[in-house]
Every structure is written in C-alpha cells, then in structure tokens.
C-alpha distance (Angstrom), angle and dihedral (degrees) to the residues before:
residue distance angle dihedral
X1 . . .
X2 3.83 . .
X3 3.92 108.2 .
X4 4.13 91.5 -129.4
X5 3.92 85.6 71.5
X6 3.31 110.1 108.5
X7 4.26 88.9 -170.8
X8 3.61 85.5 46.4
X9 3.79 98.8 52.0
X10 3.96 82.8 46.8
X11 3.94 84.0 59.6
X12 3.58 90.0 49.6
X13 3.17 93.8 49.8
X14 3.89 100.2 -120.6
X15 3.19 97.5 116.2
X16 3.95 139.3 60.6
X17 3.75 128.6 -102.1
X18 3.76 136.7 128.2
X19 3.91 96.0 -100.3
X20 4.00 112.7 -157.1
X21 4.03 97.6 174.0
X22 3.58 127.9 27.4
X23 4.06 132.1 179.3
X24 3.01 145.8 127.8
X25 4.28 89.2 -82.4
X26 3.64 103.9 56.2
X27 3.94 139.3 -22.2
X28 4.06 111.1 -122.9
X29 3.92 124.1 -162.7
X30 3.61 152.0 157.0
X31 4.40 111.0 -78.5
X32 3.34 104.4 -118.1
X33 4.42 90.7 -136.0
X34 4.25 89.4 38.3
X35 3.47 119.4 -174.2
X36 3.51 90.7 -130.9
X37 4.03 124.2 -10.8
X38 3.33 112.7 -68.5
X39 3.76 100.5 34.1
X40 3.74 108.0 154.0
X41 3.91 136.8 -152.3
X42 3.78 113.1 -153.8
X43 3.89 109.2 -165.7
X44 3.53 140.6 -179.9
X45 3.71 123.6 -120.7
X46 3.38 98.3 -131.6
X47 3.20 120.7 73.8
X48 4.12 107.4 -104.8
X49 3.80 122.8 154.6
X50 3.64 101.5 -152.4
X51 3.87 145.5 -10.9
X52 3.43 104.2 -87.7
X53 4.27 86.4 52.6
X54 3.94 87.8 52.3
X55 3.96 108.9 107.8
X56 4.38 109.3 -105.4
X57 4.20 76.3 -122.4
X58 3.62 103.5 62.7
X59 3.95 93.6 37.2
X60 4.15 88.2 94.0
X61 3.75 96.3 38.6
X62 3.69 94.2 48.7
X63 3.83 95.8 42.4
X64 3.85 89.0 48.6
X65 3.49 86.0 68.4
X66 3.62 96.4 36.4
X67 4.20 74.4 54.4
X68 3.71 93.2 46.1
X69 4.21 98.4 49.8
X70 3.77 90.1 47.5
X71 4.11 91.7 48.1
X72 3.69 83.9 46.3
X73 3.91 102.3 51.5
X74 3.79 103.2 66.0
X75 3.98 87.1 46.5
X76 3.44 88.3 48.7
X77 3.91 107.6 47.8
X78 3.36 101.4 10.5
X79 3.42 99.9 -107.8
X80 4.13 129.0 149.0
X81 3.63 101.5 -124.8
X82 3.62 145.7 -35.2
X83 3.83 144.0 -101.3
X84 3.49 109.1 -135.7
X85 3.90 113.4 -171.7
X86 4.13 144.5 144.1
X87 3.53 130.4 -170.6
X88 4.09 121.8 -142.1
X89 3.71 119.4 -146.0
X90 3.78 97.7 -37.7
X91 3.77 120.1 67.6
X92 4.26 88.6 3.7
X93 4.05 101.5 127.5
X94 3.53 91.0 -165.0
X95 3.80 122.4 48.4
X96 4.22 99.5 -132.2
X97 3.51 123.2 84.1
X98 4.01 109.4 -89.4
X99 3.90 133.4 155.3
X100 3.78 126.5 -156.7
X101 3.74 124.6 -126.0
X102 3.54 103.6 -163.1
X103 4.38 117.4 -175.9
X104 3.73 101.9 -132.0
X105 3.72 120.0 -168.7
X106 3.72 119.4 174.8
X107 3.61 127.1 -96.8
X108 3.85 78.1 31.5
X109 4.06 96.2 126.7
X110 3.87 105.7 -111.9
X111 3.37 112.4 118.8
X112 4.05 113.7 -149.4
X113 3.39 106.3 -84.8
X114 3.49 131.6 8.3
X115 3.80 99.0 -137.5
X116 4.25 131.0 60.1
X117 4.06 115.0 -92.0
X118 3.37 117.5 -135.2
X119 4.19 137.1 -162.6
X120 3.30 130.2 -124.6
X121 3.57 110.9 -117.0
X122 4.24 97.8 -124.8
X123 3.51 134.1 -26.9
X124 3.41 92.1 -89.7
X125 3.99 91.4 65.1
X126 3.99 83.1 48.9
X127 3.34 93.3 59.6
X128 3.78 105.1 42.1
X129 3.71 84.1 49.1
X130 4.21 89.2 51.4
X131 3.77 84.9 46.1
X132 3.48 95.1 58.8
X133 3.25 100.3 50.2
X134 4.36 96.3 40.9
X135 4.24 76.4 61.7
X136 3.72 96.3 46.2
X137 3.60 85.2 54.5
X138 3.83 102.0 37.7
C-alpha cells in the first residue's frame, strides 16, 4: 500500500472517511463530493490501480460487496436503484481501483450517462471494430 494513497491510508485506517463496510476485502464509504447523498466508494484493500490489475481471485469477493452496497442503498435511503460505475486510468481521480454506488431515484437529475454516444458509421465499421476486439481477446 504506498503511503501517498489517499484510498490506501483510508484502508489503513489513517485517514478520515465515513466507513459503511469494513473487512478484510475492501473498505466502503461515503465520497466526500457525492453525487447525491449517499454515494458510496467500495475499495479494495490492496492497493490495485485498475480492473484489469485486480487478481481473477478477489473479482467475486470484491464485487459481492460492490453487490451488497448497491442492495443496501435503496433500503437504506429510500432510493429506487443505483448507479454503479468505475473509471480506469482516464477520468479515475484517485489512482486505486474504486467503483461508485450511486442511489438513483427518478426525477433525481442525472441524465444516463455522463459522456456523448456516438454511431458507428456502417456495419462494416461495427464489425472491424468487433473483430478487433474477438483478436485482442483470442
């Protein structure tokens, strides 16, 4: 756990935040700049940068807690749902893996996603795209 970490001194406990879970996977609790109240960051106690670094063993465990939070957040504050989202490298504030539970409740003011959609331009483009990828992973 490198000490300039501010998710990792969190783990340690040495540094402040409204913790809601706690074990030995992860450490979950409140953002401090929420979207709306409530807004949760679920984070693994090691220190891991982004998804694809996370260990194939602690995908379940960490995503049943993910699971759990987002479960617990409409019980909680009487929400409808939950956005559940993580960025990797680009747009991550904070260099260790972490994944936002947001409550959601409609009429709430977030609309869908925060970034533009796009097309592709034919099917053609589709499929090169899909080809790429199908190698990538072959």
């Amino acid at each position: 756990m490198p000490a300039a970490c501010i998710f990792c001194a969190i783990a340690r406990g040495e540094a402040k935040a409204e913790i809601v879970l706690e074990d030995e996977v992860c450490v979950a609790f409140l953002d401090v700049k929420p979207l709306f109240l409530g807004h949760v960051l679920v984070v693994p106690k090691a220190h891991v940068v982004t998804l694809p670094e996370l260990p194939a063993e602690m995908l379940a465990p960490f995503f049943t807690r993910v699971q759990t939070i987002a479960r617990a957040l409409p019980l909680a504050l009487g929400a409808q749902g939950t956005f559940v989202a993580m960025n990797n490298v680009v747009s991550q504030s904070v260099p260790h893996l972490h994944v936002h539970v947001v409550p959601r409740t409609k009429g709430d003011g977030l609309k869908g996603f925060f970034w533009p959609r796009t097309k592709y331009a034919s099917e053609a483009a589709m499929s090169e795209v899909g080809g790429k990828l199908r190698s990538a992973l072959g």
